[in-house]
C-alpha positions as CSV (number, residue, x, y, z in Angstrom):
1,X,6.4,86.4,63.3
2,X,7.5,89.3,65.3
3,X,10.3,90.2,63.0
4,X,8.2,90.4,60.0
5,X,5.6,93.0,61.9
6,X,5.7,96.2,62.1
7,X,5.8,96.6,65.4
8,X,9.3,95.3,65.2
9,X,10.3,97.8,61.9
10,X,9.2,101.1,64.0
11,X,10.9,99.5,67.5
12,X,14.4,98.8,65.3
13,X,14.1,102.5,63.4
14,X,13.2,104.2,67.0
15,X,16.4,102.7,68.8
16,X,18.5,103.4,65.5
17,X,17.6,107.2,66.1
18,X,18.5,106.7,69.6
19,X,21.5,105.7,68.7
20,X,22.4,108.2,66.5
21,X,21.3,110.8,69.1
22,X,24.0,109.0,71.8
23,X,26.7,109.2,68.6
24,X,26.0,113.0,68.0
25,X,26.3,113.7,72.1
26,X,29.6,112.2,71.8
27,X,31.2,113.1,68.8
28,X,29.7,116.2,68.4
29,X,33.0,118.0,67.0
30,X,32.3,115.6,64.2
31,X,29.7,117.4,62.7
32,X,30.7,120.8,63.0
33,X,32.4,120.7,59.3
34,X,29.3,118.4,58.5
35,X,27.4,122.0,59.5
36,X,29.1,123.9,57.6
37,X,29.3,122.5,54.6
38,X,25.4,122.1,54.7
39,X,24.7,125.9,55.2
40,X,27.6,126.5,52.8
41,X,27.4,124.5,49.6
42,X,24.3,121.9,50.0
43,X,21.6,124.3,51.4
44,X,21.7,126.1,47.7
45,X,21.3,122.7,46.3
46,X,18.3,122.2,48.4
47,X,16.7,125.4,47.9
48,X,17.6,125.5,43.8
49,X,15.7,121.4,44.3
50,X,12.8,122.9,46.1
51,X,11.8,125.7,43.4
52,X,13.2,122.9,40.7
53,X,10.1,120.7,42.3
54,X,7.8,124.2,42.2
55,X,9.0,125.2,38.5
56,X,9.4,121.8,36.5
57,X,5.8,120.6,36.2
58,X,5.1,124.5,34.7
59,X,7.8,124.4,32.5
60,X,6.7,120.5,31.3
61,X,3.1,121.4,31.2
62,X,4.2,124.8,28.9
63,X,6.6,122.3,26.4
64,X,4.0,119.9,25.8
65,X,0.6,122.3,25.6
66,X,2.0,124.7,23.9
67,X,5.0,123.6,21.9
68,X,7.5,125.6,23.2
69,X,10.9,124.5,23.5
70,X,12.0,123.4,26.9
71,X,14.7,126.7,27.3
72,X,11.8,128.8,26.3
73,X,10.0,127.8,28.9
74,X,12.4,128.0,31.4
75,X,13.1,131.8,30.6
76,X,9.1,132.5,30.3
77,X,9.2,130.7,34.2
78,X,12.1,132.5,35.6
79,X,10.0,136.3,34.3
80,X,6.7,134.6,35.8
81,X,8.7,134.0,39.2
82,X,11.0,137.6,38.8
83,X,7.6,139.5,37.9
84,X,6.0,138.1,40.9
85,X,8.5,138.7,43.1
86,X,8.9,142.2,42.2
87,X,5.1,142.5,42.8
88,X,5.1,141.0,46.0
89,X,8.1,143.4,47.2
90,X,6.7,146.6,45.6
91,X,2.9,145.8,47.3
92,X,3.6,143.9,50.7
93,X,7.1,144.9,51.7
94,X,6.9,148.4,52.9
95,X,3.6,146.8,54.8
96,X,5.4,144.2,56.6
97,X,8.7,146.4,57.3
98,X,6.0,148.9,59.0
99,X,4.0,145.8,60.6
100,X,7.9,144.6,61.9
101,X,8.5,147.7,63.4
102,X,5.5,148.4,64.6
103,X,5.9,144.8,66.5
104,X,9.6,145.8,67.6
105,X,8.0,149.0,69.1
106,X,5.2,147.4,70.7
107,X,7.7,144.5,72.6
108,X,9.2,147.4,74.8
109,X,5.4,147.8,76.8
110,X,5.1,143.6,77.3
111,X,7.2,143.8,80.3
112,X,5.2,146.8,81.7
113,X,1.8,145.0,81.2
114,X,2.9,141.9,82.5
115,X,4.3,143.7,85.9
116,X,0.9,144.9,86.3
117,X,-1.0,142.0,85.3
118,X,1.3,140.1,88.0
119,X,0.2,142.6,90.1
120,X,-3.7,142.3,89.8
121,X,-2.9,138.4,89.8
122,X,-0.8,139.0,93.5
123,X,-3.8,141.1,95.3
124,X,-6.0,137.6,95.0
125,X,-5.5,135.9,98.2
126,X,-4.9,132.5,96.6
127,X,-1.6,134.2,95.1
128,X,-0.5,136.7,97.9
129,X,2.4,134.5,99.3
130,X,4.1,134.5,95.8
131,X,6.8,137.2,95.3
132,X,5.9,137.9,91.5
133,X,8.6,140.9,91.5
134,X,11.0,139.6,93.0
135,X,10.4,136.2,90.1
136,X,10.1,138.6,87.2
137,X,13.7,140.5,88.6
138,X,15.1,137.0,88.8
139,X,13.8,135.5,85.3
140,X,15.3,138.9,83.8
141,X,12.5,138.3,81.0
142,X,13.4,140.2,77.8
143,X,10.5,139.6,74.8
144,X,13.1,140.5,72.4
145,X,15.4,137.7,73.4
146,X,12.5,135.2,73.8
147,X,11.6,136.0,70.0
148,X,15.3,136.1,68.5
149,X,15.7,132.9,70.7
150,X,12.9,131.5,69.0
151,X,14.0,132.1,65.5
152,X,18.2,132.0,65.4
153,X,18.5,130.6,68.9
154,X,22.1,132.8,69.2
155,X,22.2,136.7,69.6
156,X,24.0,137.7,66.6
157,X,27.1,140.4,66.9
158,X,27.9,142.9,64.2
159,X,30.3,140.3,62.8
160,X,28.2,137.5,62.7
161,X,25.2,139.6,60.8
162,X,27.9,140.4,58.4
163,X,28.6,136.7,57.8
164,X,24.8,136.2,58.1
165,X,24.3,138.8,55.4
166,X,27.3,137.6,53.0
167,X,25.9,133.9,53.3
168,X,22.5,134.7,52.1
169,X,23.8,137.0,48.8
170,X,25.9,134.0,47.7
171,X,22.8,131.6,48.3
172,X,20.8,134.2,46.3
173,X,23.3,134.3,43.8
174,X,23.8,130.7,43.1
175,X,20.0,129.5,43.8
176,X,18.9,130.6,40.1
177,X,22.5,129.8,38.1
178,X,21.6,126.3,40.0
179,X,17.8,126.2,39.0
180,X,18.4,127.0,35.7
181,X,20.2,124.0,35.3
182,X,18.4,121.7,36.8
183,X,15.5,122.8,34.7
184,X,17.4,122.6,31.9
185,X,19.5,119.4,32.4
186,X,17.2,117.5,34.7
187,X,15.9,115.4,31.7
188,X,19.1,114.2,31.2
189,X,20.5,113.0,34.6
190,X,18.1,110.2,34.9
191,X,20.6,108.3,31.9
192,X,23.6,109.8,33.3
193,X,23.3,108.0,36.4
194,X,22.1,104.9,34.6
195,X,25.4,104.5,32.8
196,X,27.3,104.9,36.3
197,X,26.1,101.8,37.9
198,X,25.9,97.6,36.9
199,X,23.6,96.5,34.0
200,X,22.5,94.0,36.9
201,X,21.1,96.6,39.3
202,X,20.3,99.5,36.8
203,X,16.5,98.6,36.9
204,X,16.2,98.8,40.7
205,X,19.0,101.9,41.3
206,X,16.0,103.7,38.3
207,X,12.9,102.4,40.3
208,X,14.5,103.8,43.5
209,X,15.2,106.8,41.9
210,X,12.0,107.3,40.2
211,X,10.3,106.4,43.6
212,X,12.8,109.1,45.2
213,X,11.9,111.6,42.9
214,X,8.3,110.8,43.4
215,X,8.7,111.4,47.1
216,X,10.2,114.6,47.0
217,X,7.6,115.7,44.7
218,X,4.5,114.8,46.4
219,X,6.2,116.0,49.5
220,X,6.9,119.5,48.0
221,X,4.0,120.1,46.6
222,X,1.6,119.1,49.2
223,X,3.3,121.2,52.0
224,X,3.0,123.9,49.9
225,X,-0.9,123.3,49.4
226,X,-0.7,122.9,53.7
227,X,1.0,126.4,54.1
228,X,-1.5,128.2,51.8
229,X,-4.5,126.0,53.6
230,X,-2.9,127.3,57.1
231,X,-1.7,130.8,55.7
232,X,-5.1,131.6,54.4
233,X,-7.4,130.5,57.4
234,X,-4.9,131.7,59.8
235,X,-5.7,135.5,58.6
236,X,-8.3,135.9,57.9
237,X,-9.1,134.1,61.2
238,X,-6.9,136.8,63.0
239,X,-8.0,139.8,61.0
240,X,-12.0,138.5,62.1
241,X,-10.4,138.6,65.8
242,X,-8.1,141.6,65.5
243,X,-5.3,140.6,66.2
244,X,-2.0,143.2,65.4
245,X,0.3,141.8,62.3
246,X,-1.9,139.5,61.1
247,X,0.1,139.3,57.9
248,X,3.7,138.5,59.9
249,X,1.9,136.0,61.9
250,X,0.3,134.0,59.9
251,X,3.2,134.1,57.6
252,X,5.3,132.4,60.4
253,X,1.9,130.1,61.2
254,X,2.1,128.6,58.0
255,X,5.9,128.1,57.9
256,X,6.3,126.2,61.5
257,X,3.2,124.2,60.4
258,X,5.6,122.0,58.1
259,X,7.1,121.1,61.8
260,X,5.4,117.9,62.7
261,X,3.4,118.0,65.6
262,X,4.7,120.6,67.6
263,X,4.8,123.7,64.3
264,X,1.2,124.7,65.0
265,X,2.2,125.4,68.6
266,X,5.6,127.2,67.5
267,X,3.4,129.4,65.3
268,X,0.9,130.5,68.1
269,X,3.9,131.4,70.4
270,X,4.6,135.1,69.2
271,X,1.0,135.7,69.0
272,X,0.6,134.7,72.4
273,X,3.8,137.3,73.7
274,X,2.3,140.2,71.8
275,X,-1.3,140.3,73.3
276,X,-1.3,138.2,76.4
277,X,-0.9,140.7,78.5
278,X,-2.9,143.5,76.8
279,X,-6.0,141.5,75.5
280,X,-6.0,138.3,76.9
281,X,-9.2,137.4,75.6
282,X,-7.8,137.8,71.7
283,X,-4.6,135.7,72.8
284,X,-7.5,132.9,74.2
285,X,-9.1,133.0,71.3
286,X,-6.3,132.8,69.1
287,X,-5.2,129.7,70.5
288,X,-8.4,127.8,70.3
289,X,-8.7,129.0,66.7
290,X,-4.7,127.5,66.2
291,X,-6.1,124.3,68.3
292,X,-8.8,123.6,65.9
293,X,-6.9,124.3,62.7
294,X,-4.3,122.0,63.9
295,X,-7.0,119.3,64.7
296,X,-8.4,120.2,61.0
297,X,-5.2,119.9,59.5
298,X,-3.7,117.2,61.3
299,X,-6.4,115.0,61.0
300,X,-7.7,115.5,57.1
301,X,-5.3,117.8,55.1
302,X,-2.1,117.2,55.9
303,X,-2.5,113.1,55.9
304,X,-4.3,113.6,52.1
305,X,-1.2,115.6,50.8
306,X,1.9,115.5,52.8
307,X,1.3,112.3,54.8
308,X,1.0,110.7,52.0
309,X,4.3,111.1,50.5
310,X,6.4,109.9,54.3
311,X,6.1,106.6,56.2
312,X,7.5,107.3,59.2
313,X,6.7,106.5,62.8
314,X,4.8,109.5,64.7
315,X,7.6,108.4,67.9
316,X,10.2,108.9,65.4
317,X,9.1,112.0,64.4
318,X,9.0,113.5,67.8
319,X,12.9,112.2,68.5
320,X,14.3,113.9,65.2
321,X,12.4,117.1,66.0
322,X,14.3,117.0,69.1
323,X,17.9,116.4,67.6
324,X,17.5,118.2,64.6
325,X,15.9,121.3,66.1
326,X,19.1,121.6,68.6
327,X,21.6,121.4,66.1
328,X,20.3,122.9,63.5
329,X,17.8,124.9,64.4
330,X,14.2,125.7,62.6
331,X,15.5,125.1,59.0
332,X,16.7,121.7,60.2
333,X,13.6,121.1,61.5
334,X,11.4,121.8,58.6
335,X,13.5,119.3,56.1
336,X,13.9,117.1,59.3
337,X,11.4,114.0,57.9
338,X,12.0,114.3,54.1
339,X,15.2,113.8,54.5
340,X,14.9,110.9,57.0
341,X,12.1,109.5,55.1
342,X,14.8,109.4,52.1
343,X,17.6,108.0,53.8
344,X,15.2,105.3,55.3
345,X,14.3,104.2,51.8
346,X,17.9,104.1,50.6
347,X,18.3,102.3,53.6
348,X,15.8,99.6,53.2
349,X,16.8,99.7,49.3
350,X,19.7,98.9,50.0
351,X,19.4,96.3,52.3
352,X,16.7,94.6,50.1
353,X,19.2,94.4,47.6
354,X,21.9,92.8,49.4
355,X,20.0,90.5,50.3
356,X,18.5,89.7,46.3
357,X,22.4,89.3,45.9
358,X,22.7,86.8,48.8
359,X,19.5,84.7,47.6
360,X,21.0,85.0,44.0
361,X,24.5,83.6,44.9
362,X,22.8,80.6,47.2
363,X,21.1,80.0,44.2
364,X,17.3,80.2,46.2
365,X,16.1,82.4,43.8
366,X,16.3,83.7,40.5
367,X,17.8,87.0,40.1
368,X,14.7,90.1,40.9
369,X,14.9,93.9,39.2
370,X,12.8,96.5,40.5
371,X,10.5,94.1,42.5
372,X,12.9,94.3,45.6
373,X,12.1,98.3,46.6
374,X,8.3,97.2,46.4
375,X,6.7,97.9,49.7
């Protein structure tokens, strides 16, 4: 009885990530290669497969409504995503390079203001035995480190922005040569990968496939509904409060909400930094307003059109955030539970199928297709 609950599923996938967390504190050395190959050749891959996800339903929808051929399409797609791009540099860059320097600016007088709200907070008698200088001299706090901390986790050196800055033109360079043809040839890897395995299995290895490829999909496509949701209210939520760089911070609002649980927190952080100190009432309010969006969003949107798409234990969640997010840092957090939610079902696929194999070669059953990836 207890195997066949799910209380016995989440404890056996919980203690499997434990165990992987003990193997990567160990053989750590390991996956340093592993690392960089991912930044290096897959993390194109994934980006071309995330606009692939954005871009194919347009492209299919403009084939079949208006008879265009599939490569027409495509180029009318890639001008509709160049066109907007060029828009959105030409009307919001200059905005945000002046709101990001403004910020940069404005970081230097967060030490000041905190010295003297220390200061105000060390004349009340309930604080007067607490040496709040002699703390601040000790904690050495920098805002700039906390915030370039918070986003690369390293202090980058001249070389390292170089290598920084070479990485991204060659992911910029390959992401559309590597969209294209995914848009193009996407139709036909589905058969490809039909011919490359048994006649036996080829039923389940296309369900499990097709079930992938749903996944991903609803995945994509509903975070991307949950960062416009958060992107939206968050503004015009801070504009109505004033806070400074409204844009910028709800920009990074609606990116760290695609981190489970702990994103909406992440996102209130630089907010937080920046006015504290100076107008701690805005800061206050800010966070309630994060507090209920989260609780809005965590309890009715994101279930409806991400949640949907991953079955994977909230406990779970919490321990990949944790391993993920020190190796590989905010990206690695964000693709953190698709990824694991698509492993687990290759996982469990193949598993199921082992065992089909087993039963079939016992002779208990008759031999099953696609039935055995059914939930």
């Amino acid at each position: 009885m207890f195997k066949s609950s799910k209380l016995f599923f989440w404890t056996i996938e919980i203690l499997a990530v434990v165990a992987l967390i003990w193997l990567m504190t160990h053989i750590s050395f390991v996956f340093k290669p592993i690392t960089t190959l991912f930044s290096m050749v897959f993390l194109p891959f994934i980006i071309a497969g995330f606009f692939y996800y954005v871009c194919n339903p347009l492209v299919s929808f403009l084939e079949r409504k208006f008879k265009l051929k599939r490569i027409w399409g495509i180029v009318l797609v890639f001008i509709i995503i160049i066109g907007g791009f060029v828009f959105t540099v030409m009307s919001l860059v200059p905005s945000i390079i002046t709101q990001l320097s403004d910020l940069i600016n404005a970081s230097g007088n967060i030490y000041p203001e905190l010295q003297k709200w220390l200061e105000k907070l060390s004349e009340n008698p309930a604080f007067s035995e607490i040496d709040f200088k002699a703390l601040l001299n000790k904690a050495n706090i920098s805002y700039m480190d906390i915030l370039q901390n918070l986003l690369s986790g390293v202090t980058l050196s001249v070389s390292n922005v170089v290598a920084v800055v070479s990485k991204i033109f060659m992911v910029l360079a390959l992401v559309p040569v590597l969209l294209f043809y995914m848009l193009k040839d996407g139709k036909d890897m589905l058969p490809f990968l039909k011919k490359t395995v048994l006649k036996s299995d080829r039923l389940n290895i296309v369900g499990l496939l097709d079930d992938m490829n749903g996944t991903i999909s609803k995945f994509i496509s509903g975070a991307a509904i949950d960062c416009l949701f958060i992107f939206v209210t968050v503004f015009i939520s801070y504009m109505i409060i004033g806070i400074p760089y409204a844009f910028l911070f709800a920009a990074f609002a609606a990116v760290t909400n695609l981190i489970p649980y702990i994103g909406p927190y992440i996102g209130v952080i630089p907010v937080v930094l920046t006015v504290a100190f100076t107008h701690p009432i805005q800061a206050l309010i800010a966070v309630l307003v994060v507090l209920t969006l989260q609780q809005i969003d965590g309890s009715i949107i994101y279930p409806k059109v991400v949640g949907s798409a991953v079955e994977v234990h909230p406990v779970t969640i919490m321990v990949l955030m944790l391993v993920v997010g020190s190796l590989y840092g905010l990206v690695g957090m964000l693709i953190a539970v698709p990824f694991y939610s698509l492993v687990k079902e290759i996982v469990k696929f193949s598993w199921r199928l082992w065992e089909n194999h087993k039963a079939v070669r016992l002779g208990t059953i008759e031999n099953k297709k696609y039935d055995i990836i059914e939930k």
